[in-house]
N, C-alpha and C positions, 0 to 999 in steps of 0.2 A: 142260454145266459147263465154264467156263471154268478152261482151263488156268493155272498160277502162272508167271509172265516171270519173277521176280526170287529165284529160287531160288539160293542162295550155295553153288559147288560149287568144288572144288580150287583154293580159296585159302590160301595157305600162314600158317598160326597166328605168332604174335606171336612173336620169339625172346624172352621174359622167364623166370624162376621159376628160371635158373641160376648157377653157380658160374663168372664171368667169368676168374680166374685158376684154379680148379682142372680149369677143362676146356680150358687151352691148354697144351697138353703142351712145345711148344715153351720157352714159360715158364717153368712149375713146371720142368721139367728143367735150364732157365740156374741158377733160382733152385738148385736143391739144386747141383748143379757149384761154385759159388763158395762158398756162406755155408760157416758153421763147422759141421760135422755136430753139434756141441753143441747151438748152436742154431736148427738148422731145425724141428722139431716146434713150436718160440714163431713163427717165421717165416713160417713157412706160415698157421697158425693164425691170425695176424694180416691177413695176403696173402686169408685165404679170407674173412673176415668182409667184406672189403671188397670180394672179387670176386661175393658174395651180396649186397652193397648195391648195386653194378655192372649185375646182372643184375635187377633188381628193376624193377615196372612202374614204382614210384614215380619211380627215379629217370631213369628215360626219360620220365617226365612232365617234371620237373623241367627237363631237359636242352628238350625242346620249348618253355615254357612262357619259359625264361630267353631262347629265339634269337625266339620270334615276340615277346615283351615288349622292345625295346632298351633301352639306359638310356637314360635323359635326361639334360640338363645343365641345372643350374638355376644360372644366371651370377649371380642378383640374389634376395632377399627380397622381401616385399608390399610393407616399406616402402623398397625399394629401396637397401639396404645388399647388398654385393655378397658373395656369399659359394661360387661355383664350386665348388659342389655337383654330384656324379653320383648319381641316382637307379635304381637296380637293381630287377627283378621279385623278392619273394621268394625264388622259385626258384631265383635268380642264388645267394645269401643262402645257401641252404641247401644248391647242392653245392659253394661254395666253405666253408663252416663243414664241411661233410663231408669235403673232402679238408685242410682244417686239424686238426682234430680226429684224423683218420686218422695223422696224423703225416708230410704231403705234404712238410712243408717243413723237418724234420729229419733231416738225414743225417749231419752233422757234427760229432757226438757220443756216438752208438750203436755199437755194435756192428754190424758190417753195415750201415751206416746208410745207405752210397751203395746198396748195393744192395736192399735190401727200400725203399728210398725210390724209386728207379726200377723196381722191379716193380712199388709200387703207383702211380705215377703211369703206370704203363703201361696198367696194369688199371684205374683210376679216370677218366683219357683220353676211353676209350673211350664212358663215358657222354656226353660234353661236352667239345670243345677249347678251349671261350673262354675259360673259370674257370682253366685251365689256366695261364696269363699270368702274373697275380698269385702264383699259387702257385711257378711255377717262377723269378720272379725274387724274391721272398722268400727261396727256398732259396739263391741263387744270390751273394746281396749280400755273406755270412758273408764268403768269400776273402778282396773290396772291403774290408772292415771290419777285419778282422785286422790291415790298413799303420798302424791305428791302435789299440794295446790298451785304452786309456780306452776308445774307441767302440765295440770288441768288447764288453768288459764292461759299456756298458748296454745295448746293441743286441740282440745275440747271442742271450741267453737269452729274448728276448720274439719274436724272427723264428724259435726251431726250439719257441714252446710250443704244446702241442694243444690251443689254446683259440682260439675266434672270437670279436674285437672289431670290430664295423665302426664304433662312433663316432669320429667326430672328436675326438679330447680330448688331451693332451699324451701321448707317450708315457709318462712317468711314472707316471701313472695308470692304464694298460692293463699287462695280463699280457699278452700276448701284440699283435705290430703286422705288417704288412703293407707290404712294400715294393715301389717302382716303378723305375723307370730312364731317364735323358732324354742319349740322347747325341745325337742327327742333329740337325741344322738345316737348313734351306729352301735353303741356299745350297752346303750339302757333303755331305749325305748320309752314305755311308761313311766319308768323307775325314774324319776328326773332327780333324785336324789345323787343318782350313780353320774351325773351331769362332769365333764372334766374342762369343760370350757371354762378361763381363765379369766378372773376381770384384776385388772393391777389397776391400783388408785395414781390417778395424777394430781399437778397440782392443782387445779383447779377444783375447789369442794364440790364432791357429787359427780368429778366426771374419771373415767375410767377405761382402760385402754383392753381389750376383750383380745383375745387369741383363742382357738379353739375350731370345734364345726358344730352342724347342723345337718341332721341327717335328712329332714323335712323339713322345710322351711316353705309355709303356706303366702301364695301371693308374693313373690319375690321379686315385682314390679311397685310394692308401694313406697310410700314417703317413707313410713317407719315403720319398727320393728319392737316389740316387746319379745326380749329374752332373757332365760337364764343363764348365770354363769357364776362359778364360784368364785367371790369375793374374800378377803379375809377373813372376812365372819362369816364365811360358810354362804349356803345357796341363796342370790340373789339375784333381782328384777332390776331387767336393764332396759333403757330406751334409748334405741341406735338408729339416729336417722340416716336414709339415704344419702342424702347431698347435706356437707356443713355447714354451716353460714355463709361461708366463704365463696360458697358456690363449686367447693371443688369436692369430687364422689369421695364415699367414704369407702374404707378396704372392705369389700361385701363381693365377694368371689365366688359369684357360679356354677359349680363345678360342672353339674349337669342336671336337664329337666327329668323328674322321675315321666319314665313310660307307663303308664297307667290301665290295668281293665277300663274304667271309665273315665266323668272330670276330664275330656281330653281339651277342651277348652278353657281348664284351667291350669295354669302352671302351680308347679310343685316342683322344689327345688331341691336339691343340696348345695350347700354353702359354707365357706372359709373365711373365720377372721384374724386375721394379723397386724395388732397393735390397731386393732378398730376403734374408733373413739365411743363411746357411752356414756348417756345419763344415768344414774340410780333410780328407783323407781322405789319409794319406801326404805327400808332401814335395811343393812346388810343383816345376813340372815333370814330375813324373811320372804325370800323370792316365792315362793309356793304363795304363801299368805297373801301377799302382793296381788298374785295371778289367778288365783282363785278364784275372783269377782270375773274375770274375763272368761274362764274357765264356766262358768257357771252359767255365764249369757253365751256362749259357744254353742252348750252341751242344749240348749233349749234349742236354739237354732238346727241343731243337726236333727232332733225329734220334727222340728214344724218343716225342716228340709224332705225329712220322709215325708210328713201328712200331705205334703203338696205334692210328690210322686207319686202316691197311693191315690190322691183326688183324682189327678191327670189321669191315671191308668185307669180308675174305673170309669171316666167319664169317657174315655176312648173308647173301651169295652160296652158299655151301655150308649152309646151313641152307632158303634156298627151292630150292635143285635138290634138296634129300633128301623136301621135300612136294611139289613141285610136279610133277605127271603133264604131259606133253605127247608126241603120236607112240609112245602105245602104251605107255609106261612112265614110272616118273620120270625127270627129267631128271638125277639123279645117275650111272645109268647110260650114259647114251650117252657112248658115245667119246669124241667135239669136245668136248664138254660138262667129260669130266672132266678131258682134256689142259688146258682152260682153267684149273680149281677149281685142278689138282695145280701147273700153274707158277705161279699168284698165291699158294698157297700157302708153293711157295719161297721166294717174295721175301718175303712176311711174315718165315716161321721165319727167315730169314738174316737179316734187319734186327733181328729179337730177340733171336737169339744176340750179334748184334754191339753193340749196345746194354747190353745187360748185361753183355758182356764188358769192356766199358770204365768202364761203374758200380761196377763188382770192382775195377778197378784205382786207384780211389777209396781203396776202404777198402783196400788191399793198403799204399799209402803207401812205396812203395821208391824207390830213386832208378831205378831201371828202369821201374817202372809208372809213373813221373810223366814218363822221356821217352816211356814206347808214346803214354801221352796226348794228350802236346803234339803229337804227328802224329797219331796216330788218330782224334781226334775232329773234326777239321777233314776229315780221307778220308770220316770216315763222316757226317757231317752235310749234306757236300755231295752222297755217292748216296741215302743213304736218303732225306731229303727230296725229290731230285730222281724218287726211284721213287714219290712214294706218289701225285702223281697219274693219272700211267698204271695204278696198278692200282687206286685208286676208279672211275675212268672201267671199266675193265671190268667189276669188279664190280658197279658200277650195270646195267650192259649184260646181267651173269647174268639180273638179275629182267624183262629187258623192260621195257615199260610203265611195270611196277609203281614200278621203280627209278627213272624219272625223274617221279616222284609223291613232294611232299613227305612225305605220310605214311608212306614207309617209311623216310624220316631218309639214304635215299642220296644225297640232293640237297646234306643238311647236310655229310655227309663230303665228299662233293666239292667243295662251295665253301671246306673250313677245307684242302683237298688242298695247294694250292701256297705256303698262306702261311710255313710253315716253312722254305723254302728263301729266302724272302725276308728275315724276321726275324735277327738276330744273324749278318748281313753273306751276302748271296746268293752265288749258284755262285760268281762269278768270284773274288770277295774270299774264297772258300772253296779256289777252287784258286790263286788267288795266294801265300796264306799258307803252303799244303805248298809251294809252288814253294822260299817262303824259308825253310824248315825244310830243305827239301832241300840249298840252297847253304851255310846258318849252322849246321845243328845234328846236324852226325854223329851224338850218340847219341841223339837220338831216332831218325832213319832206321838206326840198329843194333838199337832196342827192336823198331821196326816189322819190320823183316826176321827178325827171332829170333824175333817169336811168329808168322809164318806159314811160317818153317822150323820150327815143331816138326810140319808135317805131309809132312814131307819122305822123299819115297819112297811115301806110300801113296795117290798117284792120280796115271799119269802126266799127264793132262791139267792138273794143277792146277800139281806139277813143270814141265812144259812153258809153263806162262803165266807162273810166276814167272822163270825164263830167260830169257822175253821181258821182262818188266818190267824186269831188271837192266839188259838188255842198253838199254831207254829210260833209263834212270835213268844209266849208263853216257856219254849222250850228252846233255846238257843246253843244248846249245847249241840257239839259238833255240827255247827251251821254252814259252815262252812264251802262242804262238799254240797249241801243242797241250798246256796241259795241261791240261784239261778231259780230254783222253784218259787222260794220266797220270795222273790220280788216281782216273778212273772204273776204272782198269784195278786201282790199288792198291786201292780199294775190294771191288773181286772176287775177287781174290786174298788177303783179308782175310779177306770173309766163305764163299769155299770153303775155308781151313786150317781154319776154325771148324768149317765142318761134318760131314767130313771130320773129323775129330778128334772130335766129340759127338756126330752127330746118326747114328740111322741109317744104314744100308746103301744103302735104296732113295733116300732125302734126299740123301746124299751125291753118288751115282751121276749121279740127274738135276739137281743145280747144277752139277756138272760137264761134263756131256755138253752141255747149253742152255749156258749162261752164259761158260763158259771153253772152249769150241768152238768155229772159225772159224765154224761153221753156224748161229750163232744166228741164232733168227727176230727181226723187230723188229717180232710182237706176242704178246700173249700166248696160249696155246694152241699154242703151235709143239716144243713137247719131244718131239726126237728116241723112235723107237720101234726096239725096242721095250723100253721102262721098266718100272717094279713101281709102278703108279701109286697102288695099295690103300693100303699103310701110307704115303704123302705123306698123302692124301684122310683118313683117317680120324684120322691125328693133327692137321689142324685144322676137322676135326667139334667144334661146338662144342655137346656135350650138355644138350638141357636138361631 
C-alpha cells in the first residue's frame, strides 16, 4: 500500500472568526484613556461591531478580490463620447460603503468623533489600505471647507453621512459624496508654490474657470475635488465638483491610472482641466492656508494608516509563531523567536498610543492641544510611517516561506508599507516643517515639551534622552542637515512619555531600555536582557 505524499500537517489556520479591536489591548486601552467614561460602553460597542466585520472571512475576501481586480479607467463611451470613468471590483464597493457606513468619515461633529473615528479607521485599515484614501480625504476636506461657510453648509453634511453613493450625479441629489484632492504637478511636486494651474475668475462671484494638470490626483472617482491653482492673487483653493448642477460632467480628463508598487485597489490619477468650472475655497492667495487643515488631518491619517499595517503584521507574525511547531516546539517559545515578536510589538503598541493620543487632542479643542498638534503630527507621521516598513519586512520574515507567498496577504502589507511616508509630503518635507515650527512657533514646541514632561522622573533613561533632546534643540544652528535626527529623536521621546505613563511596566521598561539606550540594535530582535518579555507578547496576541 502505497503511502499518502500530501498529507497537510503544522500548517498554521487562517487568522479569521475574531474581534480585530477587542483583541488589541493596546487600542481598546488608548480608546477607554481619552473618550468620556459616559460614553465608552456606545464606543466600544460600536469599535467592536466593526472589529468583528474586520476579522471576518468575508472581508479578507473582499480586501483580496479588490487588490487582484484593479480599476480600470474607462476614458470614452461605445459611441465615443468621453466620459473618465473608474471602474472598481465590487469588493472595492463594499469595503469602502463599509467603512462609510461605519462612520469612517465622520469625526467632526460627534462626541468623540476624532477618536472613535481613528480607532475605527485603525481597526477597519487593517482589512485593506487602498479604500482607505478616499475615506480619509473625505474626512479630511471638512477644515478645507469651513474657509467657506456657504460651502460648509452644503458640503459638510453629505462628506460626514453613513450612507454610500458611488453614482455620478450632482451632489444635490446624493445624501451623502465623496471627496478627492489634486495638489502636485509634474513639474513641483511638493513645492506647490511652483503650481502653474490656471484659475480665471468668471462672472459669477467665487466661481472660476481652472486650465491646467494634475500630476496625482488621489480618488479620482469622487464627487469633489479640493485644488490648487493660481488665481490672480496668487496660489489658491478651489472646489471643483464632479458633475454640475446641471447634471452635465465637468471637463476632469483622465489621462491615465498611475501603475503603482502597491494601493493597487486604489486609483491614482493624472488629470487635465480645460476651462473647468470651480468654487473658491477662502480668499485668493491663500490656497496653502486654505489646505493646510486638510493637510494636517491627511498627514495623521497616513501615521494611524501605518499603525494599522504594523498591528496587522505583528498580529500575523505572532498568531503563526503560537501554531506553528519547528525544532521541537512552537515557535512562540523560543527565545530569538520571541525577542523578535516582543520588539515589533513595541513599535506597534507605541505607534497606537501615539496615534490616538493626537486623535484626542482633536476632540479636546484647546488652544494647547491645537499647538501639541501643529508639531506632533508632523514628529509622528514622519517616524511612524518611516517604521512600518521595517517591521512588515520582519514580520513577513516570522512566517518563512509562507510570508513571502501572496496567499498569506504579507506581500500586500508590505507593498502598501512605504507609501504613507511618501503621501501628504515625504520624510524630508516632514522634517523640514518641525524644523520651522521649531524656529516660528514657540508654543507649540511648549505643548510638545509639556506633554512628554508629564513623564518626568519616572524612568531615567527616558529623563536622560529628553536632556539630550534640549540640549539639540538648544543648538539649531545648521539644523538642517541633521534633522532627520531631530525629529526621529522627538519622535521617541514622545512615544516613551506615552508609555511610560499608560502602558505597562514590562512595555514601559523594554521602549526604554531598546529605543532610548545608546545600545540600540538596528534590527529587530535585538532587546536588551534580561526583560519580562510574557506581558509585551501576550498583549498583542491577537485572540481569535
Amino acid at each position: 500500500m502505497t503511502a499518502a505524499t500530501h498529507t497537510v500537517t503544522n500548517q498554521v489556520p487562517p487568522l479569521v472568526g475574531h474581534d480585530v479591536y477587542r483583541t488589541d489591548t493596546a487600542l481598546t486601552e488608548a480608546v477607554a484613556r481619552h473618550a468620556d467614561p459616559a460614553r465608552l460602553p456606545e464606543v466600544t460597542e460600536e469599535l467592536s461591531r466593526l472589529g468583528e466585520a474586520a476579522g471576518s472571512a468575508q472581508a479578507q475576501r473582499w480586501a483580496e478580490e479588490a487588490n487582484t481586480y484593479s480599476p480600470v479607467l474607462r476614458t470614452h463611451d461605445r459611441y465615443g463620447n468621453r466620459i473618465d470613468e473608474v471602474e472598481f471590483h465590487p469588493s472595492w464597493h463594499r469595503l469602502l460603503g463599509h467603512a462609510v457606513t461605519s462612520g469612517l468619515t465622520d469625526a467632526w461633529s460627534r462626541p468623540d468623533g476624532h477618536l472613535r473615528r481613528a480607532a475605527g479607521f485603525l481597526v477597519w485599515s487593517q482589512v485593506e489600505a487602498g479604500h482607505g484614501c478616499p475615506v480619509s480625504m473625505t474626512h479630511a476636506a471638512v477644515p478645507a471647507l469651513r474657509a467657506d461657510p456657504v460651502l460648509a453648509a452644503e458640503w459638510e453634511p453629505r462628506l460626514g453621512a453613513h450612507s454610500y453613493d458611488p453614482r455620478l450625479v450632482p451632489g444635490g441629489e446624493k445624501g451623502s459624496a465623496l471627496f478627492g484632492m489634486g495638489m502636485t504637478e509634474k513639474q513641483g511636486g511638493s513645492d506647490v508654490r511652483a503650481n502653474t494651474t490656471r484659475a480665471v475668475p468668471l462672472s459669477e462671484e467665487g466661481t472660476y474657470a481652472l486650465t491646467g494638470h494634475k500630476w496625482f490626483c488621489s480618488a479620482p472617482m469622487s464627487d469633489g475635488f479640493l485644488v490648487l491653482a493660481q488665481a490672480p492673487g496668487g496660489l489658491t483653493c478651489f472646489l471643483l465638483p464632479r458633475v454640475l448642477p446641471d447634471g452635465t460632467r465637468n471637463v476632469f480628463a483622465i489621462q491615465r491610472l498611475k501603475d503603482k508598487l502597491g494601493n493597487r485597489s486604489n486609483a491614482s490619477a493624472e488629470v487635465e482641466f480645460r476651462d473647468t468650472w470651480a468654487r473658491r475655497v477662502g480668499e485668493e492667495g491663500r490656497g496653502v492656508a486654505t489646505i493646510i487643515g486638510m493637510v494636517a488631518a491627511t498627514r495623521l491619517d497616513c501615521a494611524l494608516g501605518s499603525a494599522a499595517l504594523m498591528r496587522q503584521a505583528v498580529a500575523q507574525a505572532v498568531h503563526h509563531a503560537t501554531y506553528r511547531h519547528a525544532f521541537g516546539g512552537p515557535l512562540i517559545g523560543k527565545p530569538l523567536m520571541r525577542n523578535v515578536l516582543a520588539d515589533l510589538a513595541l513599535e506597534s503598541e507605541a505607534a497606537t498610543a501615539t496615534t490616538l493620543r493626537l486623535a484626542a487632542a482633536y476632540d479636546a479643542g484647546s488652544e494647547q492641544e491645537t499647538h501639541l498638534r501643529r508639531l506632533a503630527v508632523a514628529v509622528t507621521k514622519f517616524w511612524v510611517t518611516k517604521r512600518c516598513p521595517v517591521v512588515a519586512a520582519e514580520a513577513l520574515e516570522c512566517l518563512g516561506g509562507n510570508g513571502y507567498v501572496e496567499e498569506s496577504g504579507m506581500p500586500r502589507i508590505f507593498r502598501e508599507s512605504p507609501l504613507n511616508s511618501v503621501w501628504e509630503g515625504s520624510g524630508n518635507v516632514q522634517a523640514l516643517d518641525v524644523l520651522r515650527v521649531l524656529g516660528r512657533e514657540p508654543l507649540a514646541v511648549e505643548a510638545f515639551l509639556t506633554e512628554v514632561g508629564l513623564a518626568r522622573g519616572a524612568d531615567h533613561r527616558l529623563d536622560a534622552a529628553v536632556k539630550d533632546l534640549l540640549s539639540e534643540l538648544g543648538d539649531l544652528e545648521g539644523v538642517e542637515a541633521r534633522a532627520r535626527r531631530v525629529v526621529e529623536r522627538m519622535a521617541l521621546v514622545l512615544q516613551g512619555s506615552l508609555l511610560v505613563r499608560h502602558a505597562p511596566p514590562a512595555v514601559a521598561d523594554a521602549f526604554c531600555a531598546s529605543r532610548l539606550a545608546a545600545d540600540w540594535g538596528t534590527t529587530f530582535g535585538t532587546l536588551p536582557s534580561p526583560l519580562d518579555l510574557t506581558p509585551i507578547l501576550d498583549r498583542a496576541t491577537p485572540a481569535a
